[in-house]
Structure formats: structure tokens, C-alpha cells
NUROZA-614085 format. One record per residue: residue in three letters; y, z, x of N, C-alpha, C in turn. Coordinates in steps of 0.1 Angstrom, whole numbers, padded with zeros to 4 digits, always signed. Example, Ala and Ser with C-alpha at 12.3 -4.5 7.8 and 13.67 -1.06 7.14 Angstrom:
REM residues 2
ALA-0057+0078+0132-0045+0078+0123-0033+0078+0132;SER-0022+0071+0128-0011+0071+0137+0000+0079+0129;
//
This chain:
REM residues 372
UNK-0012+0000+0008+0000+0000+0000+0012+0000+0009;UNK+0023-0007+0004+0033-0006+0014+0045-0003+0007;UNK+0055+0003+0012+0062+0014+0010+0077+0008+0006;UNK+0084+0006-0007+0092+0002-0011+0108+0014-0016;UNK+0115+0006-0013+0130+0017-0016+0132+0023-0031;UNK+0136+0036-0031+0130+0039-0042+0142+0033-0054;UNK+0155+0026-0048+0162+0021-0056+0159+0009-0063;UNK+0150+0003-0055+0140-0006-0065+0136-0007-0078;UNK+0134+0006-0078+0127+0011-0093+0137+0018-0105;UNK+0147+0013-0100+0159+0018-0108+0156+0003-0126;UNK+0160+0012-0133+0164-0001-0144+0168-0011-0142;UNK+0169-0024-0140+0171-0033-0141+0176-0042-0148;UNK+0172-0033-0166+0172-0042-0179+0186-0036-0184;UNK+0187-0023-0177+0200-0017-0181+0213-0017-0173;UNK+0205-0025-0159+0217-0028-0147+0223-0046-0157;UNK+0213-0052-0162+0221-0066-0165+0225-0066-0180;UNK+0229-0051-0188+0235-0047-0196+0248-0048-0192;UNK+0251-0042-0180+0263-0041-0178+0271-0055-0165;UNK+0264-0060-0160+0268-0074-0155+0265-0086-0167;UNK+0263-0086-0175+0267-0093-0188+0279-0093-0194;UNK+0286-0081-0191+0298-0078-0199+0310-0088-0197;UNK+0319-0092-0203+0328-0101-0199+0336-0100-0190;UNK+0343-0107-0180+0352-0099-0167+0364-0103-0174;UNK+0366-0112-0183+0383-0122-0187+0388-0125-0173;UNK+0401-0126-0172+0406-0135-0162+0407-0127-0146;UNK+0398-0120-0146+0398-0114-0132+0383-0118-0124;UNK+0381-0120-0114+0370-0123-0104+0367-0118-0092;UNK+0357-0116-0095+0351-0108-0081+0349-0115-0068;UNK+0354-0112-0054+0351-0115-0044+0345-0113-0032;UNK+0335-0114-0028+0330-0105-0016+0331-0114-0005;UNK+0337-0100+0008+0341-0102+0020+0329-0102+0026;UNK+0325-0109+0036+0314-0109+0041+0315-0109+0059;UNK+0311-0100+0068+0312-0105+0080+0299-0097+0087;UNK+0304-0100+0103+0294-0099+0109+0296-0088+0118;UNK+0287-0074+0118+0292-0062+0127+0292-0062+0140;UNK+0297-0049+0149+0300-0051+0163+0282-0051+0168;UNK+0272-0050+0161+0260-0052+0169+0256-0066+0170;UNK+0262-0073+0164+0261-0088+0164+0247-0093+0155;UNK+0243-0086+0148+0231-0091+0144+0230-0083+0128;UNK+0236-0073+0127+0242-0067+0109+0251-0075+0106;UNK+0252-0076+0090+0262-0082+0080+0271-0068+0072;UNK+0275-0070+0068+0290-0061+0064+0296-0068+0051;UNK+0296-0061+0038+0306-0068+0031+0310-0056+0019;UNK+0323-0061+0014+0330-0056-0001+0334-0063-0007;UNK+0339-0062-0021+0344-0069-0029+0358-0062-0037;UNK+0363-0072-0037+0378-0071-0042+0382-0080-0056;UNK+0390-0076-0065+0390-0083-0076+0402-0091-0072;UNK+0405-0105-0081+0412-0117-0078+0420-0118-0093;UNK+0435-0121-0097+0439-0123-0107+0434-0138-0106;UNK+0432-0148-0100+0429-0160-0103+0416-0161-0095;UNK+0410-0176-0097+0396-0179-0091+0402-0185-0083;UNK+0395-0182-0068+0395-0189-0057+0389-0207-0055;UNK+0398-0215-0055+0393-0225-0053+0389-0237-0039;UNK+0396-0223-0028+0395-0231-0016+0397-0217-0007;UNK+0396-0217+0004+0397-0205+0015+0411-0205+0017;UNK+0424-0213+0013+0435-0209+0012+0443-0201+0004;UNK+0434-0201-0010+0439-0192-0021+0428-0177-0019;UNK+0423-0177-0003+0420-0161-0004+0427-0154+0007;UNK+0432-0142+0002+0440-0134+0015+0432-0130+0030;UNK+0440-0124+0039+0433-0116+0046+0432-0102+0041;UNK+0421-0096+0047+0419-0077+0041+0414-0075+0061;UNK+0415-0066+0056+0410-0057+0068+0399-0044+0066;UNK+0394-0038+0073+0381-0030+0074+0384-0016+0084;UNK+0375-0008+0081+0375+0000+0091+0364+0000+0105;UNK+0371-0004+0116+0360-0011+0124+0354+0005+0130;UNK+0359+0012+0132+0353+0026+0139+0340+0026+0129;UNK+0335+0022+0118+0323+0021+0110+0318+0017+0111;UNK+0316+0005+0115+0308-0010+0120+0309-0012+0134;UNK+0312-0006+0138+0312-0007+0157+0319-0017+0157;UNK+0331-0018+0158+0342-0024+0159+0357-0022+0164;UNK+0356-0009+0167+0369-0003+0171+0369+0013+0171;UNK+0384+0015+0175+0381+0033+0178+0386+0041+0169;UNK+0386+0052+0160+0390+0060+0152+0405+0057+0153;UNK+0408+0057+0168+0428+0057+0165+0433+0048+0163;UNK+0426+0035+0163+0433+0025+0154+0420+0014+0152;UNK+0421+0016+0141+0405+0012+0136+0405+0001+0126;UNK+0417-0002+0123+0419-0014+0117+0412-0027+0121;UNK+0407-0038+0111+0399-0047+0122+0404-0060+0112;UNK+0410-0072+0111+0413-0083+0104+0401-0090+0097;UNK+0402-0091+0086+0390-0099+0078+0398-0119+0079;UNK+0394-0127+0083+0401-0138+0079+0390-0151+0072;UNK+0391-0152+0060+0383-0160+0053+0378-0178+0060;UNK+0365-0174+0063+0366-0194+0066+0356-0204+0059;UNK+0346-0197+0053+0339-0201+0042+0336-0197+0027;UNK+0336-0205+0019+0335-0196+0003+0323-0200+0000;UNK+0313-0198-0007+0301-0197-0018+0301-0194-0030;UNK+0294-0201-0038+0290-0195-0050+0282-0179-0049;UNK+0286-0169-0056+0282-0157-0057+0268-0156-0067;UNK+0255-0158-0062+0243-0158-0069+0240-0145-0075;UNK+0245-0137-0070+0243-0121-0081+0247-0118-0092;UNK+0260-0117-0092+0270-0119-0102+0276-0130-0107;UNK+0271-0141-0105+0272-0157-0104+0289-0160-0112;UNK+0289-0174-0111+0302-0182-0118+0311-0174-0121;UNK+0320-0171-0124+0331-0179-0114+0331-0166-0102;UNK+0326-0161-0097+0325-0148-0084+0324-0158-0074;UNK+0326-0154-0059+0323-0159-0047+0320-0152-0038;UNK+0314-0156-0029+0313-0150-0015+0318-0156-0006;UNK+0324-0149+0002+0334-0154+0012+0330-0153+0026;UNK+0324-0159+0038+0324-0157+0056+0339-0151+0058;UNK+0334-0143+0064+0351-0139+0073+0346-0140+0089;UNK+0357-0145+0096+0358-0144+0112+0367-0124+0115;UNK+0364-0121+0121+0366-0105+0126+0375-0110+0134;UNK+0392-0104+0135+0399-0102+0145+0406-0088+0147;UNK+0411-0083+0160+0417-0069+0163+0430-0072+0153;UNK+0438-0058+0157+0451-0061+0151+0461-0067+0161;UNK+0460-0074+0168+0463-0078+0180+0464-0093+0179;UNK+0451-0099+0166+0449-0113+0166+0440-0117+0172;UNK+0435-0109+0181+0423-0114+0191+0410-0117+0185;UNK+0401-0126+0187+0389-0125+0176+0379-0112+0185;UNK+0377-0105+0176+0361-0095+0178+0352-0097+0192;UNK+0345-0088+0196+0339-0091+0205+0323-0099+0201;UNK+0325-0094+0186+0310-0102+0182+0314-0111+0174;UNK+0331-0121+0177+0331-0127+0166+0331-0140+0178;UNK+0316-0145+0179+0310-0161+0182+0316-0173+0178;UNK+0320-0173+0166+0325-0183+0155+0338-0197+0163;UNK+0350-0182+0165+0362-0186+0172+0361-0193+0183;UNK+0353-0191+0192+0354-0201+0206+0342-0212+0199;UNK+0331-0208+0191+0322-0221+0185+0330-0231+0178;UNK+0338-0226+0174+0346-0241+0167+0355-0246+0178;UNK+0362-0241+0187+0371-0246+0196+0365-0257+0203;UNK+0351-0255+0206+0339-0264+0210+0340-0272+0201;UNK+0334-0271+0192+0330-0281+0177+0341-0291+0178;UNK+0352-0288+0178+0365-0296+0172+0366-0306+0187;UNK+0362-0306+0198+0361-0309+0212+0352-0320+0212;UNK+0342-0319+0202+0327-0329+0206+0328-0334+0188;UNK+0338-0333+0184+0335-0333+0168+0335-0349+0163;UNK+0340-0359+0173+0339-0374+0176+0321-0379+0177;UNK+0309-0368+0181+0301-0373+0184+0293-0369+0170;UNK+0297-0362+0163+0293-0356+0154+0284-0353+0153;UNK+0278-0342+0154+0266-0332+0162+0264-0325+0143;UNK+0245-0333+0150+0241-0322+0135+0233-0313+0143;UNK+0229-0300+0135+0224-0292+0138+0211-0289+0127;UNK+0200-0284+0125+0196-0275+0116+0186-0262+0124;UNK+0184-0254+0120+0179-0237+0123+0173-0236+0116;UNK+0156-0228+0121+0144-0229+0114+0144-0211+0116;UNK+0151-0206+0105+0151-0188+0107+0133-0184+0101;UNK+0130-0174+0114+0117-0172+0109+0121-0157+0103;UNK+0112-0145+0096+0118-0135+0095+0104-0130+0089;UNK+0106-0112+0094+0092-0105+0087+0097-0097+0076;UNK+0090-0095+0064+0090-0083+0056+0086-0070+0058;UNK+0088-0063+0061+0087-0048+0060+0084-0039+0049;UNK+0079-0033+0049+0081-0019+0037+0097-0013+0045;UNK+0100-0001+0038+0114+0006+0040+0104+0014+0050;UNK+0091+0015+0051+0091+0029+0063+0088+0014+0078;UNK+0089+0003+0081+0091-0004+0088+0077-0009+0091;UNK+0065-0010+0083+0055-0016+0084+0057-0030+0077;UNK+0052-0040+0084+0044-0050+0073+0043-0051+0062;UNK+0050-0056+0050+0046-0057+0039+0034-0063+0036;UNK+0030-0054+0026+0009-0061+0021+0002-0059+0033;UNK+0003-0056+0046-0004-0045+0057-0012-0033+0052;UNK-0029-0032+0056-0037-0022+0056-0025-0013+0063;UNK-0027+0003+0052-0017+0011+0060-0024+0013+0073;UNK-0034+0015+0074-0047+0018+0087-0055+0008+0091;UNK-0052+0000+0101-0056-0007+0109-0045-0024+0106;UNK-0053-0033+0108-0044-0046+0105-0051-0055+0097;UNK-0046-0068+0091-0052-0074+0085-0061-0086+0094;UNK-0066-0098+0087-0076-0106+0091-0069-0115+0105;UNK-0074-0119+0112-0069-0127+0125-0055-0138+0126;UNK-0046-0140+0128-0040-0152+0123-0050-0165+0122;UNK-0041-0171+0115-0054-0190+0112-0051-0187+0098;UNK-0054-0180+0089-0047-0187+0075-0043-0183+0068;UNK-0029-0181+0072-0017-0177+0065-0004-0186+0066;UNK-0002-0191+0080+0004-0207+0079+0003-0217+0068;UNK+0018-0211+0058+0019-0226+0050+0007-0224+0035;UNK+0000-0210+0036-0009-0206+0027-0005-0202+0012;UNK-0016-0203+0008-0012-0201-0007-0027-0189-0009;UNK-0023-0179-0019-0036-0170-0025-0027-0161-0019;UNK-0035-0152-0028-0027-0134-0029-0035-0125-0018;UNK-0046-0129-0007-0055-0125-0002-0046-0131+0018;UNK-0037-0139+0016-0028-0145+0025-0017-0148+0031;UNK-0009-0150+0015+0009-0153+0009+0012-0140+0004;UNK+0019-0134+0010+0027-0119+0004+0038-0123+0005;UNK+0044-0115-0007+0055-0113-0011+0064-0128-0012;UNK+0057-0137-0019+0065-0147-0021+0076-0146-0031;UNK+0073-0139-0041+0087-0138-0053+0097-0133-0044;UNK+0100-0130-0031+0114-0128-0023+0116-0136-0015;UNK+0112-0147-0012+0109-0164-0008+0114-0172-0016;UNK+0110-0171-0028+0113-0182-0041+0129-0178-0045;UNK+0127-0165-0044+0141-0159-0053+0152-0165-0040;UNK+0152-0165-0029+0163-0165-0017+0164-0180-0023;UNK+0150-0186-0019+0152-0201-0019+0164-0205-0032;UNK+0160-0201-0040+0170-0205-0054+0182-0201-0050;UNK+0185-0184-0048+0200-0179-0040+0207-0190-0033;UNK+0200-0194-0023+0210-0202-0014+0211-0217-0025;UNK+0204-0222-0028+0203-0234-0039+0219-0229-0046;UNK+0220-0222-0053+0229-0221-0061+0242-0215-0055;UNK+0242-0212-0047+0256-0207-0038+0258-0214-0029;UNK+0249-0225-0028+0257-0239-0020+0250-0241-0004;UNK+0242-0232-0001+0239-0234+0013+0231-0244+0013;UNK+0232-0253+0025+0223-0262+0030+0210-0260+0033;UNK+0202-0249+0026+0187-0248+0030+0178-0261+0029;UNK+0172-0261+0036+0163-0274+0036+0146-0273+0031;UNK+0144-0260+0033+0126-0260+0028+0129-0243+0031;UNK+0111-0242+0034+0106-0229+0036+0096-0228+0034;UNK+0085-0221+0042+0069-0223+0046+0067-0206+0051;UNK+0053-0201+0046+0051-0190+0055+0042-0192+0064;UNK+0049-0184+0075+0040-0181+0088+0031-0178+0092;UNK+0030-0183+0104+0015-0175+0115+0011-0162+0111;UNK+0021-0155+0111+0014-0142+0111+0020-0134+0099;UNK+0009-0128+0088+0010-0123+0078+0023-0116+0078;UNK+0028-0115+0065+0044-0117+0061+0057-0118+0072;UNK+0049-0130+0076+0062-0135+0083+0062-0152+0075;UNK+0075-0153+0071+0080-0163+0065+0089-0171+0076;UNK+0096-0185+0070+0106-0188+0072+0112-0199+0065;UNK+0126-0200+0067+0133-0210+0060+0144-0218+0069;UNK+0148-0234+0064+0155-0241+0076+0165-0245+0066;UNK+0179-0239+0075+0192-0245+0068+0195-0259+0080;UNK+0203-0268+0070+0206-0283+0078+0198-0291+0068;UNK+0204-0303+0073+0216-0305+0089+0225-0304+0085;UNK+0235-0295+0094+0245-0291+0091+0256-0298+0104;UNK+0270-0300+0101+0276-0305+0113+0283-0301+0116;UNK+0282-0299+0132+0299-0288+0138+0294-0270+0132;UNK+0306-0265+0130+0306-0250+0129+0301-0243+0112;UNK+0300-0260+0107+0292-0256+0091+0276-0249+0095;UNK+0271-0250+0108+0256-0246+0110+0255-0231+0107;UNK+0264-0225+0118+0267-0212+0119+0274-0202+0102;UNK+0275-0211+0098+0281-0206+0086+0275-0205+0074;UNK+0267-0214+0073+0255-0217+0064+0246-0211+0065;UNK+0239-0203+0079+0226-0198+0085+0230-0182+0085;UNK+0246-0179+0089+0249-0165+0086+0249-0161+0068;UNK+0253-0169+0059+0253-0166+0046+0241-0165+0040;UNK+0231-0176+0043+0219-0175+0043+0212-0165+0048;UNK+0213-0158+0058+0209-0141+0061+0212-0129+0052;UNK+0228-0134+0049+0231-0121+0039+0223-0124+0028;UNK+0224-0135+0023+0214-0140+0007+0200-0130+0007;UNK+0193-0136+0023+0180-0124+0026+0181-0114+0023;UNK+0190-0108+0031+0188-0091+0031+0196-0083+0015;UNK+0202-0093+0009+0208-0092-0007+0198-0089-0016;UNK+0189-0101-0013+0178-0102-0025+0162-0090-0021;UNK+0163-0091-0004+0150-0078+0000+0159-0063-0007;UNK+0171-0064-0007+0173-0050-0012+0173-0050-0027;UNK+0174-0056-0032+0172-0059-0050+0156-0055-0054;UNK+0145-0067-0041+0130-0054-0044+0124-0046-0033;UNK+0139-0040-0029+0131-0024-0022+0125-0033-0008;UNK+0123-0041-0003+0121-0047+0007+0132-0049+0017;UNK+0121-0047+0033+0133-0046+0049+0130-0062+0052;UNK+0140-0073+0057+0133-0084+0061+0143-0081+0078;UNK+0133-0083+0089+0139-0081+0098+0135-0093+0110;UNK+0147-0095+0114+0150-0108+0125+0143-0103+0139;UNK+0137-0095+0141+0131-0086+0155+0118-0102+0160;UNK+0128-0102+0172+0115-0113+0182+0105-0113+0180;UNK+0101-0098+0177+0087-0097+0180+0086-0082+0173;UNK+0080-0083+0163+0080-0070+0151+0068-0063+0153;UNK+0058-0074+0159+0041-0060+0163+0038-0071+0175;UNK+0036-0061+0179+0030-0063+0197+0015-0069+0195;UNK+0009-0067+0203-0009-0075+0200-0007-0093+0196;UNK-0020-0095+0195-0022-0110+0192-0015-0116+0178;UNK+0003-0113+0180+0006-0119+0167+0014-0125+0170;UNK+0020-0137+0162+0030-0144+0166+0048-0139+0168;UNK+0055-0139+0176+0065-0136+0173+0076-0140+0166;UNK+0091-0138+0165+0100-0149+0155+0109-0158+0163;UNK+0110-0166+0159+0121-0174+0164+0129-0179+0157;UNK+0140-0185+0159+0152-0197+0156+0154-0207+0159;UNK+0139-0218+0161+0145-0229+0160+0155-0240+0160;UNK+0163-0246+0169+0173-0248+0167+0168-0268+0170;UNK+0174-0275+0160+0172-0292+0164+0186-0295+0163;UNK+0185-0308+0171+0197-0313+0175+0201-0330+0177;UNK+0209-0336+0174+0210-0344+0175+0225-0348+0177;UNK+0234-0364+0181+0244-0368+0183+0245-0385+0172;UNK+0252-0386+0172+0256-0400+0164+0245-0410+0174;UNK+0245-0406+0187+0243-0417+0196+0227-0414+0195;UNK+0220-0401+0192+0208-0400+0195+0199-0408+0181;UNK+0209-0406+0170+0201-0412+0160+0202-0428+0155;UNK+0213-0432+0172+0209-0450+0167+0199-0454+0175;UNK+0198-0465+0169+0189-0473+0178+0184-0469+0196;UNK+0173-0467+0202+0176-0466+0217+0181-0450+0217;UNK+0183-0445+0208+0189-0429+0212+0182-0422+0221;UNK+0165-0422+0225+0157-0416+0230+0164-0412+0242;UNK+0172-0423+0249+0178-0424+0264+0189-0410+0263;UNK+0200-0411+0251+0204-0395+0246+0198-0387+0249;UNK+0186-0384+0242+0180-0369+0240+0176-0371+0253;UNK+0171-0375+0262+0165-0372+0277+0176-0367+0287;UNK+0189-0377+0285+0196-0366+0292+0202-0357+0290;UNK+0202-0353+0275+0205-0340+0270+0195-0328+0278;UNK+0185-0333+0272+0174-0323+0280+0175-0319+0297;UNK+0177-0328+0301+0182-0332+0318+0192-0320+0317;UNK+0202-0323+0313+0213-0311+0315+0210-0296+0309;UNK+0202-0294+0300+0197-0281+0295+0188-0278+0306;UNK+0177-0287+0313+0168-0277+0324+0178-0272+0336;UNK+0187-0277+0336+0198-0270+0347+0204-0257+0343;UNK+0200-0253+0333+0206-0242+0329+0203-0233+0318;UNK+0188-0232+0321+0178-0224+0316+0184-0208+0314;UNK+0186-0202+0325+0187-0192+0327+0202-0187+0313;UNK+0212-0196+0318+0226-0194+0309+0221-0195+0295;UNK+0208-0203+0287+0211-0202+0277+0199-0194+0271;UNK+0195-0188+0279+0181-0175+0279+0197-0164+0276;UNK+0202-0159+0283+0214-0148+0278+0219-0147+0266;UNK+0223-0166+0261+0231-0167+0249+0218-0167+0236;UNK+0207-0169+0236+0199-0168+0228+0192-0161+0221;UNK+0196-0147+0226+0191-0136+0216+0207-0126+0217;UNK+0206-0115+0207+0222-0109+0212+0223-0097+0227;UNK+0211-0099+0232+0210-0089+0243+0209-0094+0256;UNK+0216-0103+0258+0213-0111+0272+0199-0116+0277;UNK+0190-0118+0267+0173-0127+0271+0167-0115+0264;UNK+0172-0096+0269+0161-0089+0267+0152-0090+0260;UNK+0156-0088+0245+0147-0094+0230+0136-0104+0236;UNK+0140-0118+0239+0133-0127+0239+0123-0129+0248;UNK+0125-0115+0257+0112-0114+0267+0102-0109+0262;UNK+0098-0104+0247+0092-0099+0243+0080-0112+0234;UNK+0095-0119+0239+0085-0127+0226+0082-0141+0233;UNK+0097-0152+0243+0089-0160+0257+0076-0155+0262;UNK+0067-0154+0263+0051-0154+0274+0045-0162+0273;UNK+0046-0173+0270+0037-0184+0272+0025-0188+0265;UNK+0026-0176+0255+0013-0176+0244+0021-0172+0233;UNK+0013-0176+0221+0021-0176+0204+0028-0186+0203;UNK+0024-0202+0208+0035-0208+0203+0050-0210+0211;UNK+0049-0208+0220+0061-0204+0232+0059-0207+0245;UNK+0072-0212+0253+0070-0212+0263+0074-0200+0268;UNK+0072-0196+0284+0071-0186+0293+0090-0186+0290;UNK+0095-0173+0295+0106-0173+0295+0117-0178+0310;UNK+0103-0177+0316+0111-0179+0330+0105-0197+0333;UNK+0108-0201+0327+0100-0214+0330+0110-0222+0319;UNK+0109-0237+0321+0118-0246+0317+0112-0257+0314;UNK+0103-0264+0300+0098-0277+0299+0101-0283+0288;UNK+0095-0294+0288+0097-0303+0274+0087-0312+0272;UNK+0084-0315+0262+0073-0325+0262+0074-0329+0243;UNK+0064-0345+0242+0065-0348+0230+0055-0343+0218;UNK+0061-0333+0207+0053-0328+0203+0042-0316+0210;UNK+0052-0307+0215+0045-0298+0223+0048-0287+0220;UNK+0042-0278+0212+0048-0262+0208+0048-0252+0217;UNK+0044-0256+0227+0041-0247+0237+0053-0250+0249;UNK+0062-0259+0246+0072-0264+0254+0086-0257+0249;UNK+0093-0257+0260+0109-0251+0259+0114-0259+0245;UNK+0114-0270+0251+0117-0284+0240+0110-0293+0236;UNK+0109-0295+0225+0099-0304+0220+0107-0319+0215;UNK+0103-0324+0219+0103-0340+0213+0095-0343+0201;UNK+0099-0342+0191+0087-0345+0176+0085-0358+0179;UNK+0070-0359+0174+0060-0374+0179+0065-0385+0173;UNK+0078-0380+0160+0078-0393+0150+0091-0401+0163;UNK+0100-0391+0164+0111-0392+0177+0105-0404+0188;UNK+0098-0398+0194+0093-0403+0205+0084-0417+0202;UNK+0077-0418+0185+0078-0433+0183+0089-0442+0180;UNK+0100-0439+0173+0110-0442+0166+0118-0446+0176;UNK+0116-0438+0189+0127-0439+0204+0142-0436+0198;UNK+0147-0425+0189+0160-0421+0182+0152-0408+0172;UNK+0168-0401+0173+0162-0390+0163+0169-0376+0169;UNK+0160-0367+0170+0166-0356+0174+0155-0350+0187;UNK+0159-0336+0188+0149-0329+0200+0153-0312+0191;UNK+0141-0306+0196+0141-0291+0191+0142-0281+0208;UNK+0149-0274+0205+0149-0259+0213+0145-0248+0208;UNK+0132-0246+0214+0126-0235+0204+0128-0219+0209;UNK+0137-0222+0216+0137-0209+0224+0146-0195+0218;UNK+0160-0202+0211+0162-0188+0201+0153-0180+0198;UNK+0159-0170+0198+0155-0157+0192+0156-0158+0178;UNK+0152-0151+0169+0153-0151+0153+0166-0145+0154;UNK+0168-0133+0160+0181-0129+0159+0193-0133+0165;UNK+0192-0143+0170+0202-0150+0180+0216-0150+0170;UNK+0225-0159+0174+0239-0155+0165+0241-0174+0167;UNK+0238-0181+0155+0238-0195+0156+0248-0195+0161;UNK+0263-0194+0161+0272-0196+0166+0275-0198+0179;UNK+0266-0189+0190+0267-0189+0201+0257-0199+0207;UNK+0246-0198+0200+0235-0212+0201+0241-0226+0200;UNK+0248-0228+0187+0249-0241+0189+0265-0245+0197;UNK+0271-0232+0199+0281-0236+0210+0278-0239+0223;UNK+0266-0229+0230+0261-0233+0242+0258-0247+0241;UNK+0248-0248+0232+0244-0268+0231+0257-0273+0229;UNK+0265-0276+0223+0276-0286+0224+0279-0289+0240;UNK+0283-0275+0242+0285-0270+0257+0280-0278+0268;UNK+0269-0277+0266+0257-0280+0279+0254-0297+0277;UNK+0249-0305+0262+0247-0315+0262+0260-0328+0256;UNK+0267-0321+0253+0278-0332+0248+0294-0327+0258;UNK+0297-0319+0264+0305-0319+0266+0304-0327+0285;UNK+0317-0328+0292+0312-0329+0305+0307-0322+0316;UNK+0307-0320+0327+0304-0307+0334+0313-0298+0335;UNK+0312-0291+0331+0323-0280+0333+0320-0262+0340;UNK+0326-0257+0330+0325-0246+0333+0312-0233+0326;UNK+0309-0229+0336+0294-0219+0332+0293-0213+0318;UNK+0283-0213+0308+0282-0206+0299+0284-0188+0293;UNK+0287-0181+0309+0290-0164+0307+0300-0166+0299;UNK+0307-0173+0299+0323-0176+0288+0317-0175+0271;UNK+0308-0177+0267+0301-0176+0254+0295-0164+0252;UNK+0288-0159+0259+0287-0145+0258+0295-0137+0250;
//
């Protein structure tokens, strides 16, 4: 049995008694951002005399960052500044949810706000027009931090068939799969599918293609949507590299990539020397790919589960076991895209796909520690 929040079990029939009720001309908006650990979400909501119809018609607010590890008691003020809106799937039409970028009172963006130097990039390479999409893997939990549908004593059957499975003896907890999937459907995110994983309740879902700094923005709202809807049934969904040690697969973030130039004709010649310039700088984008400088991802890089080593740098066509993979349809087609499978699940897209802009579209320049 696995162990659910006991606010779960609250009424439900009597909670959508009172979100039924009519709001009239006032609307709810939630602030949404990202905390000083780089890997929690943060949000409130504020009522609106009119409906937001663009990120111009929403103010700035501010926060107390000494709460969210963001600043110091003596001046703890932290700027909210709006750069994406959503449809609000909880409280749906006409509500929103809003991305905010984190700045001091100074103006300066946050130490965990990735976003701000990611678009400065973006808007730099934004002629080649760079799609992205992100394959977020993620595990269920009970609230006491086990495995959801996990024997409380001992573990379940071997990995091998739970990939992509169907049956109640394999697939757990899909009704918080299905329900996300719809969430982001109706609030606008660019999700593209969703399959469960190697290893029992581990799921995942792929937003994209997305272009420029829409990746990061889509894949962060798409997280809150997760952890919105696991808290609705009493469920933890957690982004951890590597959530059980032993013979199990770990998580990743997926990241594919492509340029205008990789998806014409002959693009193959693209993506090779993209890759060319990424093996030069393995190490720089091992730091930016989890939020701990590699640590996380040493846990989960070893060269088994679907991964390459972390200290090692390859690529090959259709190779799971490579840094980078070349999908086989790519490598017929000679155009297309290439995958970096090396994210962390908890990485911070923003800093991921700023490094790649960085490393494969821009020219040589200056060292990646600047993204950090």
C-alpha cells in the first residue's frame, strides 16, 4: 500500500460546490515562479478587475524571497515580472497562469533566474530558428517518499514490462498521467505525448517543438501542472536523477535539437558539426545539466540504464547508450534533428537549451561557467 496526503481525502464534491460559484467581472491570476533552489516552483494568486489578454495587461508583484531562498530578512523583497500567460486548468476560463522571471530590487535577475541570459542567447541565434523539445521523465511517490504501487517490503518484478505498458499489475497511477496530459492540453502547453517508463512508476511526458525561450517556458509550466495535479491526489512526483539505487533506471531530460539548416535537405552535415562542437565541451555542459554542477547526474551517468558514462563523450545512430544519439529515421533521411540525452530530469531547460544555442549555433566564443 502506498501512502497518500491526507488532504487528498478531503471532499471534493463539496470543494467544486464552491468553485462553481460565479466570480462576475473579477479574475483570478496565479504568479508562478521558480525558487532560489532552482528546481521548486512557487506561486499566488491575485484578483484582476479585467481579464488578462496578453502579458502586458499584467502587473509586476513581488514576493518575500527570505522564504524561498531568495534573499535576506533585511530586505527580502524579490520582483515578480510576468513573461508567459496560460489558460488556468483548475479553476479554468477566464483565470490564468502566469511564468514570472525573479528579479532583486535592484533589477538584477535572481540567481536562479536562467531565463534572462537564455533569451539574450535566443534573440542572438533566433535567425536560425532553433526548435527544441524535452522528454521530462519523473517518478511517483507516496508522501512518505516510496514508490507509488511499490511492495511496502521488498520491490516489485525486474524491469522489462513496464515500458509503454498497459495492466494494473505494470501501469500505476495513470489517472495522474491522463489528468496532466489533459491539464497542459487545455492551458496551452505544447506537450507532445507521454509513455510510462523502464522502471515502475516512472513516467514521462515530451513538450515541443518548441522555439527559442518558448521551450523553457512550456516545460517549466508543465512541471507546475505535475506537481498541481499529484497534489490534488495526495501524490509526490519527483524529478531526482536517480530516486532508487540498485538495478533501476534512472531520470532524465532528454533534450532534441534542431536548426532551419538541419531540417533541409543535406542537414546531416549540420547536426555533425554540432555534435563536433558539443564533444569539445563535455565537461561545461555536464555542470549546466543538472542544478548541482554534474553532482546529481553522477548518480545517474554510469554507463548502464540507458546512459552514457559521465566522464565519457559519444554519439552514434540510434544508440541509447550514447551521449548523443542520431535517430535511425535522421541518419536515413540525412536531415532532421539529434538528441542529448544527458540532462538531468531536474535540469533547468533554460540553462540546457541556452548552453546548446551557446555551443552549437553560436560562434566560438566564450566558456559556458557564464550560464551557470
Amino acid at each position: 500500500m502506498s501512502y497518500v496526503s491526507d488532504s487528498s481525502s478531503l471532499n471534493k464534491a463539496l470543494r467544486q460546490q464552491y468553485l462553481s460559484l460565479p466570480q462576475g467581472h473579477s479574475y483570478q491570476v496565479t504568479y508562478v515562479w521558480i525558487d532560489g533552489s532552482g528546481e521548486g516552483l512557487r506561486s499566488k494568486t491575485r484578483t484582476m478587475d479585467t481579464e488578462p489578454k496578453s502579458i502586458a495587461d499584467l502587473p509586476e508583484w513581488n514576493f518575500d524571497g527570505s522564504s524561498t531562498g531568495q534573499s535576506e530578512g533585511r530586505n527580502s523583497d524579490m520582483l515578480l515580472i510576468p513573461v508567459c500567460m496560460f489558460r488556468d486548468p483548475f479553476i479554468l476560463d477566464p483565470n490564468k497562469l502566469v511564468l514570472c522571471e525573479v528579479f532583486k530590487h535592484t533589477r538584477e535577475p535572481a540567481e536562479s533566474n536562467h531565463r534572462n541570459s537564455c533569451n539574450k542567447v535566443m534573440e542572438k541565434v533566433k535567425d536560425l530558428h532553433p526548435w527544441f523539445g524535452m522528454e521530462q521523465e519523473y517518478t511517483l511517490l507516496g508522501v512518505d517518499g516510496h514508490p507509488y504501487g511499490w511492495p511496502r517490503l521488498g520491490y516489485p518484478k525486474k524491469q522489462g514490462p513496464y515500458y509503454c505498458s498497459v495492466g494494473a499489475d505494470r501501469a500505476f497511477v495513470r489517472d495522474i498521467v491522463e489528468s496532466h496530459y489533459k491539464a497542459c492540453l487545455y492551458a496551452g502547453i505544447k506537450i507532445g505525448g507521454t509513455n510510462a517508463e523502464v522502471m515502475p512508476s516512472q513516467w514521462e511526458f515530451q513538450v515541443g517543438p518548441c522555439e527559442g525561450i518558448e521551450m523553457g517556458d512550456h516545460l517549466w509550466m508543465a512541471r507546475f501542472l505535475l506537481h498541481r495535479v499529484c497534489e490534488d491526489f495526495g501524490v509526490v512526483a519527483t524529478l531526482d536523477p536517480k530516486p532508487m539505487t540498485g538495478d533501476w533506471n534512472g531520470a532524465g531530460c532528454h533534450i532534441n535539437v534542431s536548426t532551419e539548416q538541419m531540417r533541409e535537405e543535406g542537414g546531416i552535415e549540420h547536426i555533425e558539426k554540432a555534435i563536433e562542437k558539443l564533444s569539445k565541451r563535455h565537461v561545461e555542459h555536464i555542470r549546466v545539466y543538472d542544478p548541482h554542477g554534474g553532482e546529481d547526474n553522477k548518480r545517474r551517468l554510469t554507463g548502464h540504464h540507458e546512459t552514457a558514462s559521465i566522464s565519457d563523450f559519444s554519439a552514434g545512430v540510434a544508440n541509447r547508450g550514447a551521449s548523443i544519439r542520431i535517430p535511425r529515421q535522421v541518419g536515413q533521411d540525412k536531415c532532421g534533428y539529434f538528441e542529448d540525452r544527458r540532462p538531468a530530469a531536474n535540469c533547468d531547460p533554460y540553462a540546457v537549451t541556452c548552453a546548446m544555442a551557446h555551443t552549437c549555433m553560436l560562434e566560438e566564443g566564450k566558456d559556458l561557467h557564464e550560464l551557470e
